[in-house]
LOTORGU-466061 format. One line per field, with one value per residue (C-alpha): residue number from 1; x, y, z. Coordinates in steps of 0.001 Angstrom, whole numbers, plus 500000, padded with zeros to 6 digits. Example, Ala and Ser with C-alpha at 12.3 -4.5 7.8 and 13.67 -1.06 7.14 Angstrom:
// residues 2
nr <- c(1;2)
x <- c(512300;513670)
y <- c(495500;498940)
z <- c(507800;507140)
***
This chain:
// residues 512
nr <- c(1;2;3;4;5;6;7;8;9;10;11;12;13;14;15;16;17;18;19;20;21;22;23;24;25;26;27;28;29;30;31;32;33;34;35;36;37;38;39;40;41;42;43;44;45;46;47;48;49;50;51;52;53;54;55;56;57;58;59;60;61;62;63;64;65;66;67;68;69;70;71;72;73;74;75;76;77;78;79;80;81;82;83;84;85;86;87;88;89;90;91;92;93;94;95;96;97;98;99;100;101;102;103;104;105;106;107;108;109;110;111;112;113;114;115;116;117;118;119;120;121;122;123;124;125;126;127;128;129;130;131;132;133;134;135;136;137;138;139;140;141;142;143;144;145;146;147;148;149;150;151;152;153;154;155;156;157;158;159;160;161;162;163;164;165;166;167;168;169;170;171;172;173;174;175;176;177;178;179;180;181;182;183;184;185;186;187;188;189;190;191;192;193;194;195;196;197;198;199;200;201;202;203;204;205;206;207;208;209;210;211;212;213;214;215;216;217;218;219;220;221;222;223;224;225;226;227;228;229;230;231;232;233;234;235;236;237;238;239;240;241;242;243;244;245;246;247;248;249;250;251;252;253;254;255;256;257;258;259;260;261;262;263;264;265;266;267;268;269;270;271;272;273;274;275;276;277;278;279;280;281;282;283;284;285;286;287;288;289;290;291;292;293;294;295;296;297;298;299;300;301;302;303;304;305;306;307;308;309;310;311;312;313;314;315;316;317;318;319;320;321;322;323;324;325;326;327;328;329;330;331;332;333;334;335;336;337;338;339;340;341;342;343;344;345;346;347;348;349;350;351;352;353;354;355;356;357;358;359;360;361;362;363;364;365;366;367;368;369;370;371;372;373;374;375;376;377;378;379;380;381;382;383;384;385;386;387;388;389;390;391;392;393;394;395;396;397;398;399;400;401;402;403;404;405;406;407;408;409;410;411;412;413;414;415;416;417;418;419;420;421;422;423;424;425;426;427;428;429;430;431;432;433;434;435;436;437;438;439;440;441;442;443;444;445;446;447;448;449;450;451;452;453;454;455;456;457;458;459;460;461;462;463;464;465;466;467;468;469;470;471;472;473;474;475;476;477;478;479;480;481;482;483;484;485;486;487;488;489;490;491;492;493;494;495;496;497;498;499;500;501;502;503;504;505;506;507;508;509;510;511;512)
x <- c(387077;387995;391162;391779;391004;390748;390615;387815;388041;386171;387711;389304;386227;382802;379609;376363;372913;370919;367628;365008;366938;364501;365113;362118;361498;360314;362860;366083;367328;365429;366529;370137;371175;371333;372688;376448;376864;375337;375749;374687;375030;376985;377753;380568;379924;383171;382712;385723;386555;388496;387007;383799;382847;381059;381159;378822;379973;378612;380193;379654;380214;380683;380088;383354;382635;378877;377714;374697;377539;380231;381461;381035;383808;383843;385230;384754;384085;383424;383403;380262;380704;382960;381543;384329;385705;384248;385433;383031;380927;380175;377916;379945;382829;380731;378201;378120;376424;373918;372218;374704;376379;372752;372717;375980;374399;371720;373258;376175;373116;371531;375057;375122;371907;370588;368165;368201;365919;368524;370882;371116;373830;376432;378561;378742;381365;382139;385379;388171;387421;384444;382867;383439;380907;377757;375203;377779;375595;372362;373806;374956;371321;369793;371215;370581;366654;367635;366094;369053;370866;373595;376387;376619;379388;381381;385229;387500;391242;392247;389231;390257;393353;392344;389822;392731;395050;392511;391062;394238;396135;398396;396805;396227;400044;401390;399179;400429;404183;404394;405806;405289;404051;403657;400789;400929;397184;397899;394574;393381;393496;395752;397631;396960;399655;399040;401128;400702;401873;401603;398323;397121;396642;398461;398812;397537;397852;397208;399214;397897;400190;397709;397220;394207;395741;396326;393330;393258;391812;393197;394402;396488;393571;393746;390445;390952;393160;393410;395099;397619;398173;398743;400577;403323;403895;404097;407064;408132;407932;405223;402027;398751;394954;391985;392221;395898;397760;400033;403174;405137;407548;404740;403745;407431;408557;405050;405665;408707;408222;405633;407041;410037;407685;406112;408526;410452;407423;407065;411245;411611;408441;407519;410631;410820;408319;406926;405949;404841;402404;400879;400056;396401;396262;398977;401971;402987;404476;407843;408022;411514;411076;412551;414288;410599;409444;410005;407594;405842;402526;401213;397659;395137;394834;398588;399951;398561;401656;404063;403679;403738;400669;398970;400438;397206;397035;393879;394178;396433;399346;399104;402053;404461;403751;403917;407141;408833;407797;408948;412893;412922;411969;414961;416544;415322;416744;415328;412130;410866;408108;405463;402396;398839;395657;394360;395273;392966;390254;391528;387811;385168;383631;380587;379405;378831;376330;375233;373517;374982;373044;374804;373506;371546;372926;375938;375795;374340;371311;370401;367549;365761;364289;367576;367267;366672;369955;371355;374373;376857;380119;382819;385434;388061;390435;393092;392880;396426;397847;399629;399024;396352;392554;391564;394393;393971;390395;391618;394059;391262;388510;391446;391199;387716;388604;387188;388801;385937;382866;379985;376124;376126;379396;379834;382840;384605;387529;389616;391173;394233;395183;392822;389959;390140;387742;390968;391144;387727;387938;390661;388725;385974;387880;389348;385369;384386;387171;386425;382567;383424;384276;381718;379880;376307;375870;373093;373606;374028;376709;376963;379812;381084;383859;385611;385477;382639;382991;379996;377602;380291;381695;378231;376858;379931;379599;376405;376477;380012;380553;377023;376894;373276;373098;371935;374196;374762;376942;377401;379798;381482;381374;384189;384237;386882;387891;385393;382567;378892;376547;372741;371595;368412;365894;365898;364161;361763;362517;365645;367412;369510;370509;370171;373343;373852;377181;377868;381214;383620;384544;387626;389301;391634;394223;391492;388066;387588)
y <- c(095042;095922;094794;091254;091066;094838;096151;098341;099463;100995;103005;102067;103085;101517;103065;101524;101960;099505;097356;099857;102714;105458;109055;110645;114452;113485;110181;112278;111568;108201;106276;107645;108377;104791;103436;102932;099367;097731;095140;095014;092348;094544;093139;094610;093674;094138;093890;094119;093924;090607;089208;089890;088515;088841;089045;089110;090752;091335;094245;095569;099346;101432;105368;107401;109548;110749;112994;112487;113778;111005;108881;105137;103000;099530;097088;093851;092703;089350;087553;085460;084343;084619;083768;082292;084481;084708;085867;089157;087405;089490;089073;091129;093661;096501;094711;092766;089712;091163;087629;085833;088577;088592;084767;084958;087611;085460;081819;084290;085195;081253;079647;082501;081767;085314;087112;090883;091778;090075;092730;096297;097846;097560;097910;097660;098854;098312;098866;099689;098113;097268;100985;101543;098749;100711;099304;099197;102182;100638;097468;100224;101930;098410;097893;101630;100780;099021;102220;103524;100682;100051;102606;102617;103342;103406;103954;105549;105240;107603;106625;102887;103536;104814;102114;099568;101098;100779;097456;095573;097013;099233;102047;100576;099610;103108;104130;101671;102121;105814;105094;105618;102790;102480;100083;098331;097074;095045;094010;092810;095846;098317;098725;101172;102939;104370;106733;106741;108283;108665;106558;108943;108013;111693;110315;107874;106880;104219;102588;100386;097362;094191;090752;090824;093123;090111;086898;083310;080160;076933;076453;079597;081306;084958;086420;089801;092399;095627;098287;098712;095499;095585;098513;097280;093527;096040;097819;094304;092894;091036;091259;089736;089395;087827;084308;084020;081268;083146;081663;080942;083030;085905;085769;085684;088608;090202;090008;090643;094035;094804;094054;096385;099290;099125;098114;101663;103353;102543;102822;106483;107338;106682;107622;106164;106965;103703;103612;108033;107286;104052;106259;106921;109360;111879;110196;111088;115161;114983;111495;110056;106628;103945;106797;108348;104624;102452;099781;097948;095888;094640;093549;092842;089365;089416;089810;086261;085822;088594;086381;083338;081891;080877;078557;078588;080432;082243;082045;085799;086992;086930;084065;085433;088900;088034;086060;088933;091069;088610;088990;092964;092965;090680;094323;095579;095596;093209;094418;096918;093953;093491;091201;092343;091689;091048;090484;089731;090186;093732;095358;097062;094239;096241;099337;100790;103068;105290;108339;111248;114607;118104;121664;123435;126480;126154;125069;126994;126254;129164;127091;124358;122781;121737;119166;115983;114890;111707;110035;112346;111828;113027;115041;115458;118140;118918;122891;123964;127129;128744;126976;127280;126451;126407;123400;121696;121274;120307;117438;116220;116401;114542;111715;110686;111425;114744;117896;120420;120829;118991;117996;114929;115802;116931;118932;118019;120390;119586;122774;123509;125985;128484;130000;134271;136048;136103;132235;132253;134648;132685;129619;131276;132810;129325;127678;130626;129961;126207;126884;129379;126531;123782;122418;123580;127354;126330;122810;123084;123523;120779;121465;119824;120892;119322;122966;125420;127810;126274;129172;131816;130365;129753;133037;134763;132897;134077;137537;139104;136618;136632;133104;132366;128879;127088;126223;123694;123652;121508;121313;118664;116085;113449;112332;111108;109533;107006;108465;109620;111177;111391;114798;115004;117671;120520;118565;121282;123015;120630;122613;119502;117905;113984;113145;109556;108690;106068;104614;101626;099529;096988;094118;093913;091517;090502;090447;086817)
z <- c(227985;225029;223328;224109;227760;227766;231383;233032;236297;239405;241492;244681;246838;246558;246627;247216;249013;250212;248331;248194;249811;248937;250582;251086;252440;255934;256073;255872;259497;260126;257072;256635;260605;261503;258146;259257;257052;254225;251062;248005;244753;241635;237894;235788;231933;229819;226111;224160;220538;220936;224507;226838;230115;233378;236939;239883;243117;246678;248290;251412;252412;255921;256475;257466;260066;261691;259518;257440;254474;255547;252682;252664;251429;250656;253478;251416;248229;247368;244329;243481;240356;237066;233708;231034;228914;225238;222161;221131;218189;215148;212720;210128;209787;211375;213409;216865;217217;220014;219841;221133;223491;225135;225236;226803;229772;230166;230554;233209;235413;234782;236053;238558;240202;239560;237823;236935;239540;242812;241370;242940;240541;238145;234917;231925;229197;225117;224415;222069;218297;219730;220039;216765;215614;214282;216788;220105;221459;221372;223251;226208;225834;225892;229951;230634;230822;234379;235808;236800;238044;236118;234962;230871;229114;225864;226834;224316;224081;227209;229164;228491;229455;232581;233259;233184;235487;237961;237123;237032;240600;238903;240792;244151;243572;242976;246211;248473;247370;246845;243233;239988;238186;234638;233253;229778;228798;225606;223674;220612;218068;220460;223590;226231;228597;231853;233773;238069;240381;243473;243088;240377;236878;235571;231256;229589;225709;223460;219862;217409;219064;219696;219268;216748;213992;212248;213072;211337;211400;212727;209378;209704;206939;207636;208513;210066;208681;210727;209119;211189;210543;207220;207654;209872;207797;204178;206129;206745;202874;203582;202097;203400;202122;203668;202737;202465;204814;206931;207855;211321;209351;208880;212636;214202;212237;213146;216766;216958;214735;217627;220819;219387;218515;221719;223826;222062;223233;226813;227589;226236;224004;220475;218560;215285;212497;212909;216220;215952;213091;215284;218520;218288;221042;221789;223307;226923;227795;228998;229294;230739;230260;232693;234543;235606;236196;239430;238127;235523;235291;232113;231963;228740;227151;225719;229402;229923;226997;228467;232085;230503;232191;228903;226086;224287;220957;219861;216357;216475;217300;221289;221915;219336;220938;224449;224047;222165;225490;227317;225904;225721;229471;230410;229875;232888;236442;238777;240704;238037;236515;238412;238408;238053;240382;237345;233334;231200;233273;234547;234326;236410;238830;239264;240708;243926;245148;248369;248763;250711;252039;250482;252370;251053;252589;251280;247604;244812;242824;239919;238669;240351;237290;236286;239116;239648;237041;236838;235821;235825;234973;237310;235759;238816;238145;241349;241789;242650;243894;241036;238547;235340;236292;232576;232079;234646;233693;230216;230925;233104;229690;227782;230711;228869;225615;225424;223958;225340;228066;226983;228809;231243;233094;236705;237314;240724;241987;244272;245754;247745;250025;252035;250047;249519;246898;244827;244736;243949;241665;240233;240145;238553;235891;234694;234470;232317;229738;229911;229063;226214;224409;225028;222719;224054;225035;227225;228958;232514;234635;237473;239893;243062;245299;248429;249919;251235;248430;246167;246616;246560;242965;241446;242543;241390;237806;237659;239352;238459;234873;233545;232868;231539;231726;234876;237726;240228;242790;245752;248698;250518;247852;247513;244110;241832;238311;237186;239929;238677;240665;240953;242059;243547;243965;246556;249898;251145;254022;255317;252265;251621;248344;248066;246072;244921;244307;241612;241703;239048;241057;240720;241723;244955;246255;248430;245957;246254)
***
């Protein structure tokens, strides 16, 4: 991923359909009714600002339940192959060496014993400094042209965030333990903090704390000044241009500077105005620090440091940083630290895929040219009795990075409690102020709930709230964080909606 062994991650659940698995209108039953098990080769593609790789997957997936709607989840995942990890080339300041990041793709599938065509699905992500270079998108556009196959995207600071909580077990750790679990992804250019609980990533932020703030040769030439770099070693007395020879003096007081800031930051919240005007999201709400927190996982190219696992120096700050860690946790009470499933290589292994049937009686379609729509991201906000739709919907925007409804996202609720017009109603109300502020006045809206209200809340959207733009809503849909979803067209007189769920999907204790 991004940062220095940034993380990406797919979600605890695999999706996948089979080689050729085409749903036709008079194949409905046939194809799907007997389908209870199947595998399928995935790629996750992590390219971070300091460090990319690769990895090739087979995963294997079984239908819950009999129903032509029953979710599949993943019963194994294997791990066929993991390229080395390489340092993102550049060709300057703004631009990424696509060259040699192809080159690198291509000799992965060579050593791998694949070509594009042996793989069904997959990932691939560009990450933190990274997605600022000016021609990152086109690299993500340039695997989108896999007709379909591969999930594409460009993660900001929240959405990386989120990405490595899943990818390196922090998640699947706060699941299995009922705890909270707080996850510290420490990159090249900034460090990311998750907050789970309960197995739910519920904050996430990120500071300018990383290894690659500060880069040199093996001559100890400086040749990569971030400003937050230059920032923090100013406050320090120390002043440092490209071409200078930084000293072991330089990069001890450097590291040490940082592990302080962000160790501040993770034990009760950015405090100082150091460590306030280095937090490049929003810090944490409410945050109580070790009191809220039962454990810790670091993951990201430093942890390799922070664990002590790697004694190799990358021409940065990564050892001094990781061994500065390494002191402030002595601080904490036995049993809090915790290893990752994965550090550096925290990231998406691929992507899953299967295709599920939604009624047509049920869900709501104001416009059926608005269909077939694909890749959808999920936006999963939990509907709760009592409390605010319109926030609720918010924090879950802010998850991704984004501050208002936009085109290619799928709203998923999740709704408690027993459904009444009132909830509805409710429910209804809380979309409507969402929408008044989106960016496009006449995008669609694509909805999916876990409950049979999809025709009642699109028809009352439309009917009692005049919303002109099109709607789509579906029932009986389990999505989540880091899902998207293909939705299909109408299927004739069946009146059933081919959904294809796309799905992250991450390493496990037991991926290889």
């Amino acid at each position: 991923m991004a940062d220095r062994g940034k993380t990406m991650h797919d979600d605890i659940y695999d999706h996948d359909h089979p080689d050729n698995f085409v749903i036709k209108e008079d194949e409905i039953v046939t194809d799907i009714e007997g389908l209870e098990m199947f595998s399928l080769k995935s790629v996750g593609i992590d390219i971070g600002s300091s460090t990319s790789h690769l990895i090739f997957s087979l995963i294997t997936l079984r239908r819950e339940g009999a129903s032509l709607s029953g979710k599949f989840r993943v019963t194994n995942r294997e791990v066929l192959y993991r390229s080395p990890i390489m340092l993102t080339p550049y060709t300057s300041a703004t631009k990424i060496d696509t060259d040699k990041v192809n080159d690198f793709i291509q000799k992965a599938y060579k050593e791998a014993g694949l070509t594009p065509e042996d793989v069904d699905t997959g990932a691939v992500i560009i990450t933190g400094e990274a997605l600022k270079k000016e021609n990152a998108q086109p690299i993500v556009e340039n695997f989108a042209k896999y007709s379909g196959k591969f999930i594409c995207a460009a993660a900001g600071h929240n959405h990386e965030a989120l990405l490595a909580a899943y990818g390196c077990g922090a998640v699947d750790l706060s699941k299995a333990e009922h705890k909270t679990v707080l996850n510290v992804d420490m990159g090249g250019g900034t460090t990311k903090i998750s907050l789970v609980e309960d197995g739910v990533v519920t904050q996430t932020a990120s500071i300018s704390v990383g290894a690659r703030l500060i880069a040199f040769d093996e001559k100890d030439k400086i040749t990569r000044i971030e400003d937050p770099g230059r920032k923090m070693m100013k406050e320090l007395g120390h002043k440092v241009e490209l071409g200078q020879t930084i000293t072991d003096k330089m990069k001890e007081d450097f590291g040490a500077y940082m592990g302080r800031i962000l160790f501040e930051t993770i034990e009760k919240g950015p405090i100082s105005p150091m460590a306030s005007s280095l937090m490049v999201t929003p810090p944490f709400v409410n945050y109580r620090g070790f009191e809220q927190v039962q454990h810790i996982v670091f993951s990201g190219g430093v942890s390799e440091h922070v664990y002590d696992r790697d004694p190799k120096a990358y021409g940065d700050i990564g050892p001094v940083l990781g061994k500065n860690m390494r002191e402030y946790l002595k601080k904490l009470p036995d049993g809090i630290l915790r290893e990752p499933i994965e550090g550096i290589r925290a990231t998406v292994i691929g992507a899953g895929e299967y295709t599920i049937q939604a009624s047509g009686n049920t869900s709501y379609v104001s416009n059926e040219k608005a269909l077939p729509v694909h890749g959808l991201k999920v936006i999963q906000a939990p509907i709760r009795e009592g409390e605010s739709v319109r926030d609720a919907l918010k924090q879950s925007l802010r998850k991704f990075d984004l501050e208002r409804f936009t085109s290619g996202l799928a709203l998923s609720l999740t709704v408690s409690g027993v459904p009444t017009y009132q909830s509805v109603r409710r429910i209804a109300e809380g979309v409507l102020e969402v929408l008044k502020e989106a960016d496009d006045p006449k995008c669609p809206l694509y909805l999916t709930l876990d409950l049979d209200i999809a025709k009642s809340l699109g028809g009352m959207l439309r009917d009692e709230f005049k919303v002109t733009r099109d709607i789509i809503a579906v029932d009986g849909i389990e999505v989540g964080d880091l899902d998207y979803i293909d939705i299909g067209e109408c299927l004739g007189i069946t009146e059933v909606i081919p959904v294809t769920v796309k799905s992250l999907m991450f390493p496990t204790a037991h991926s290889d």
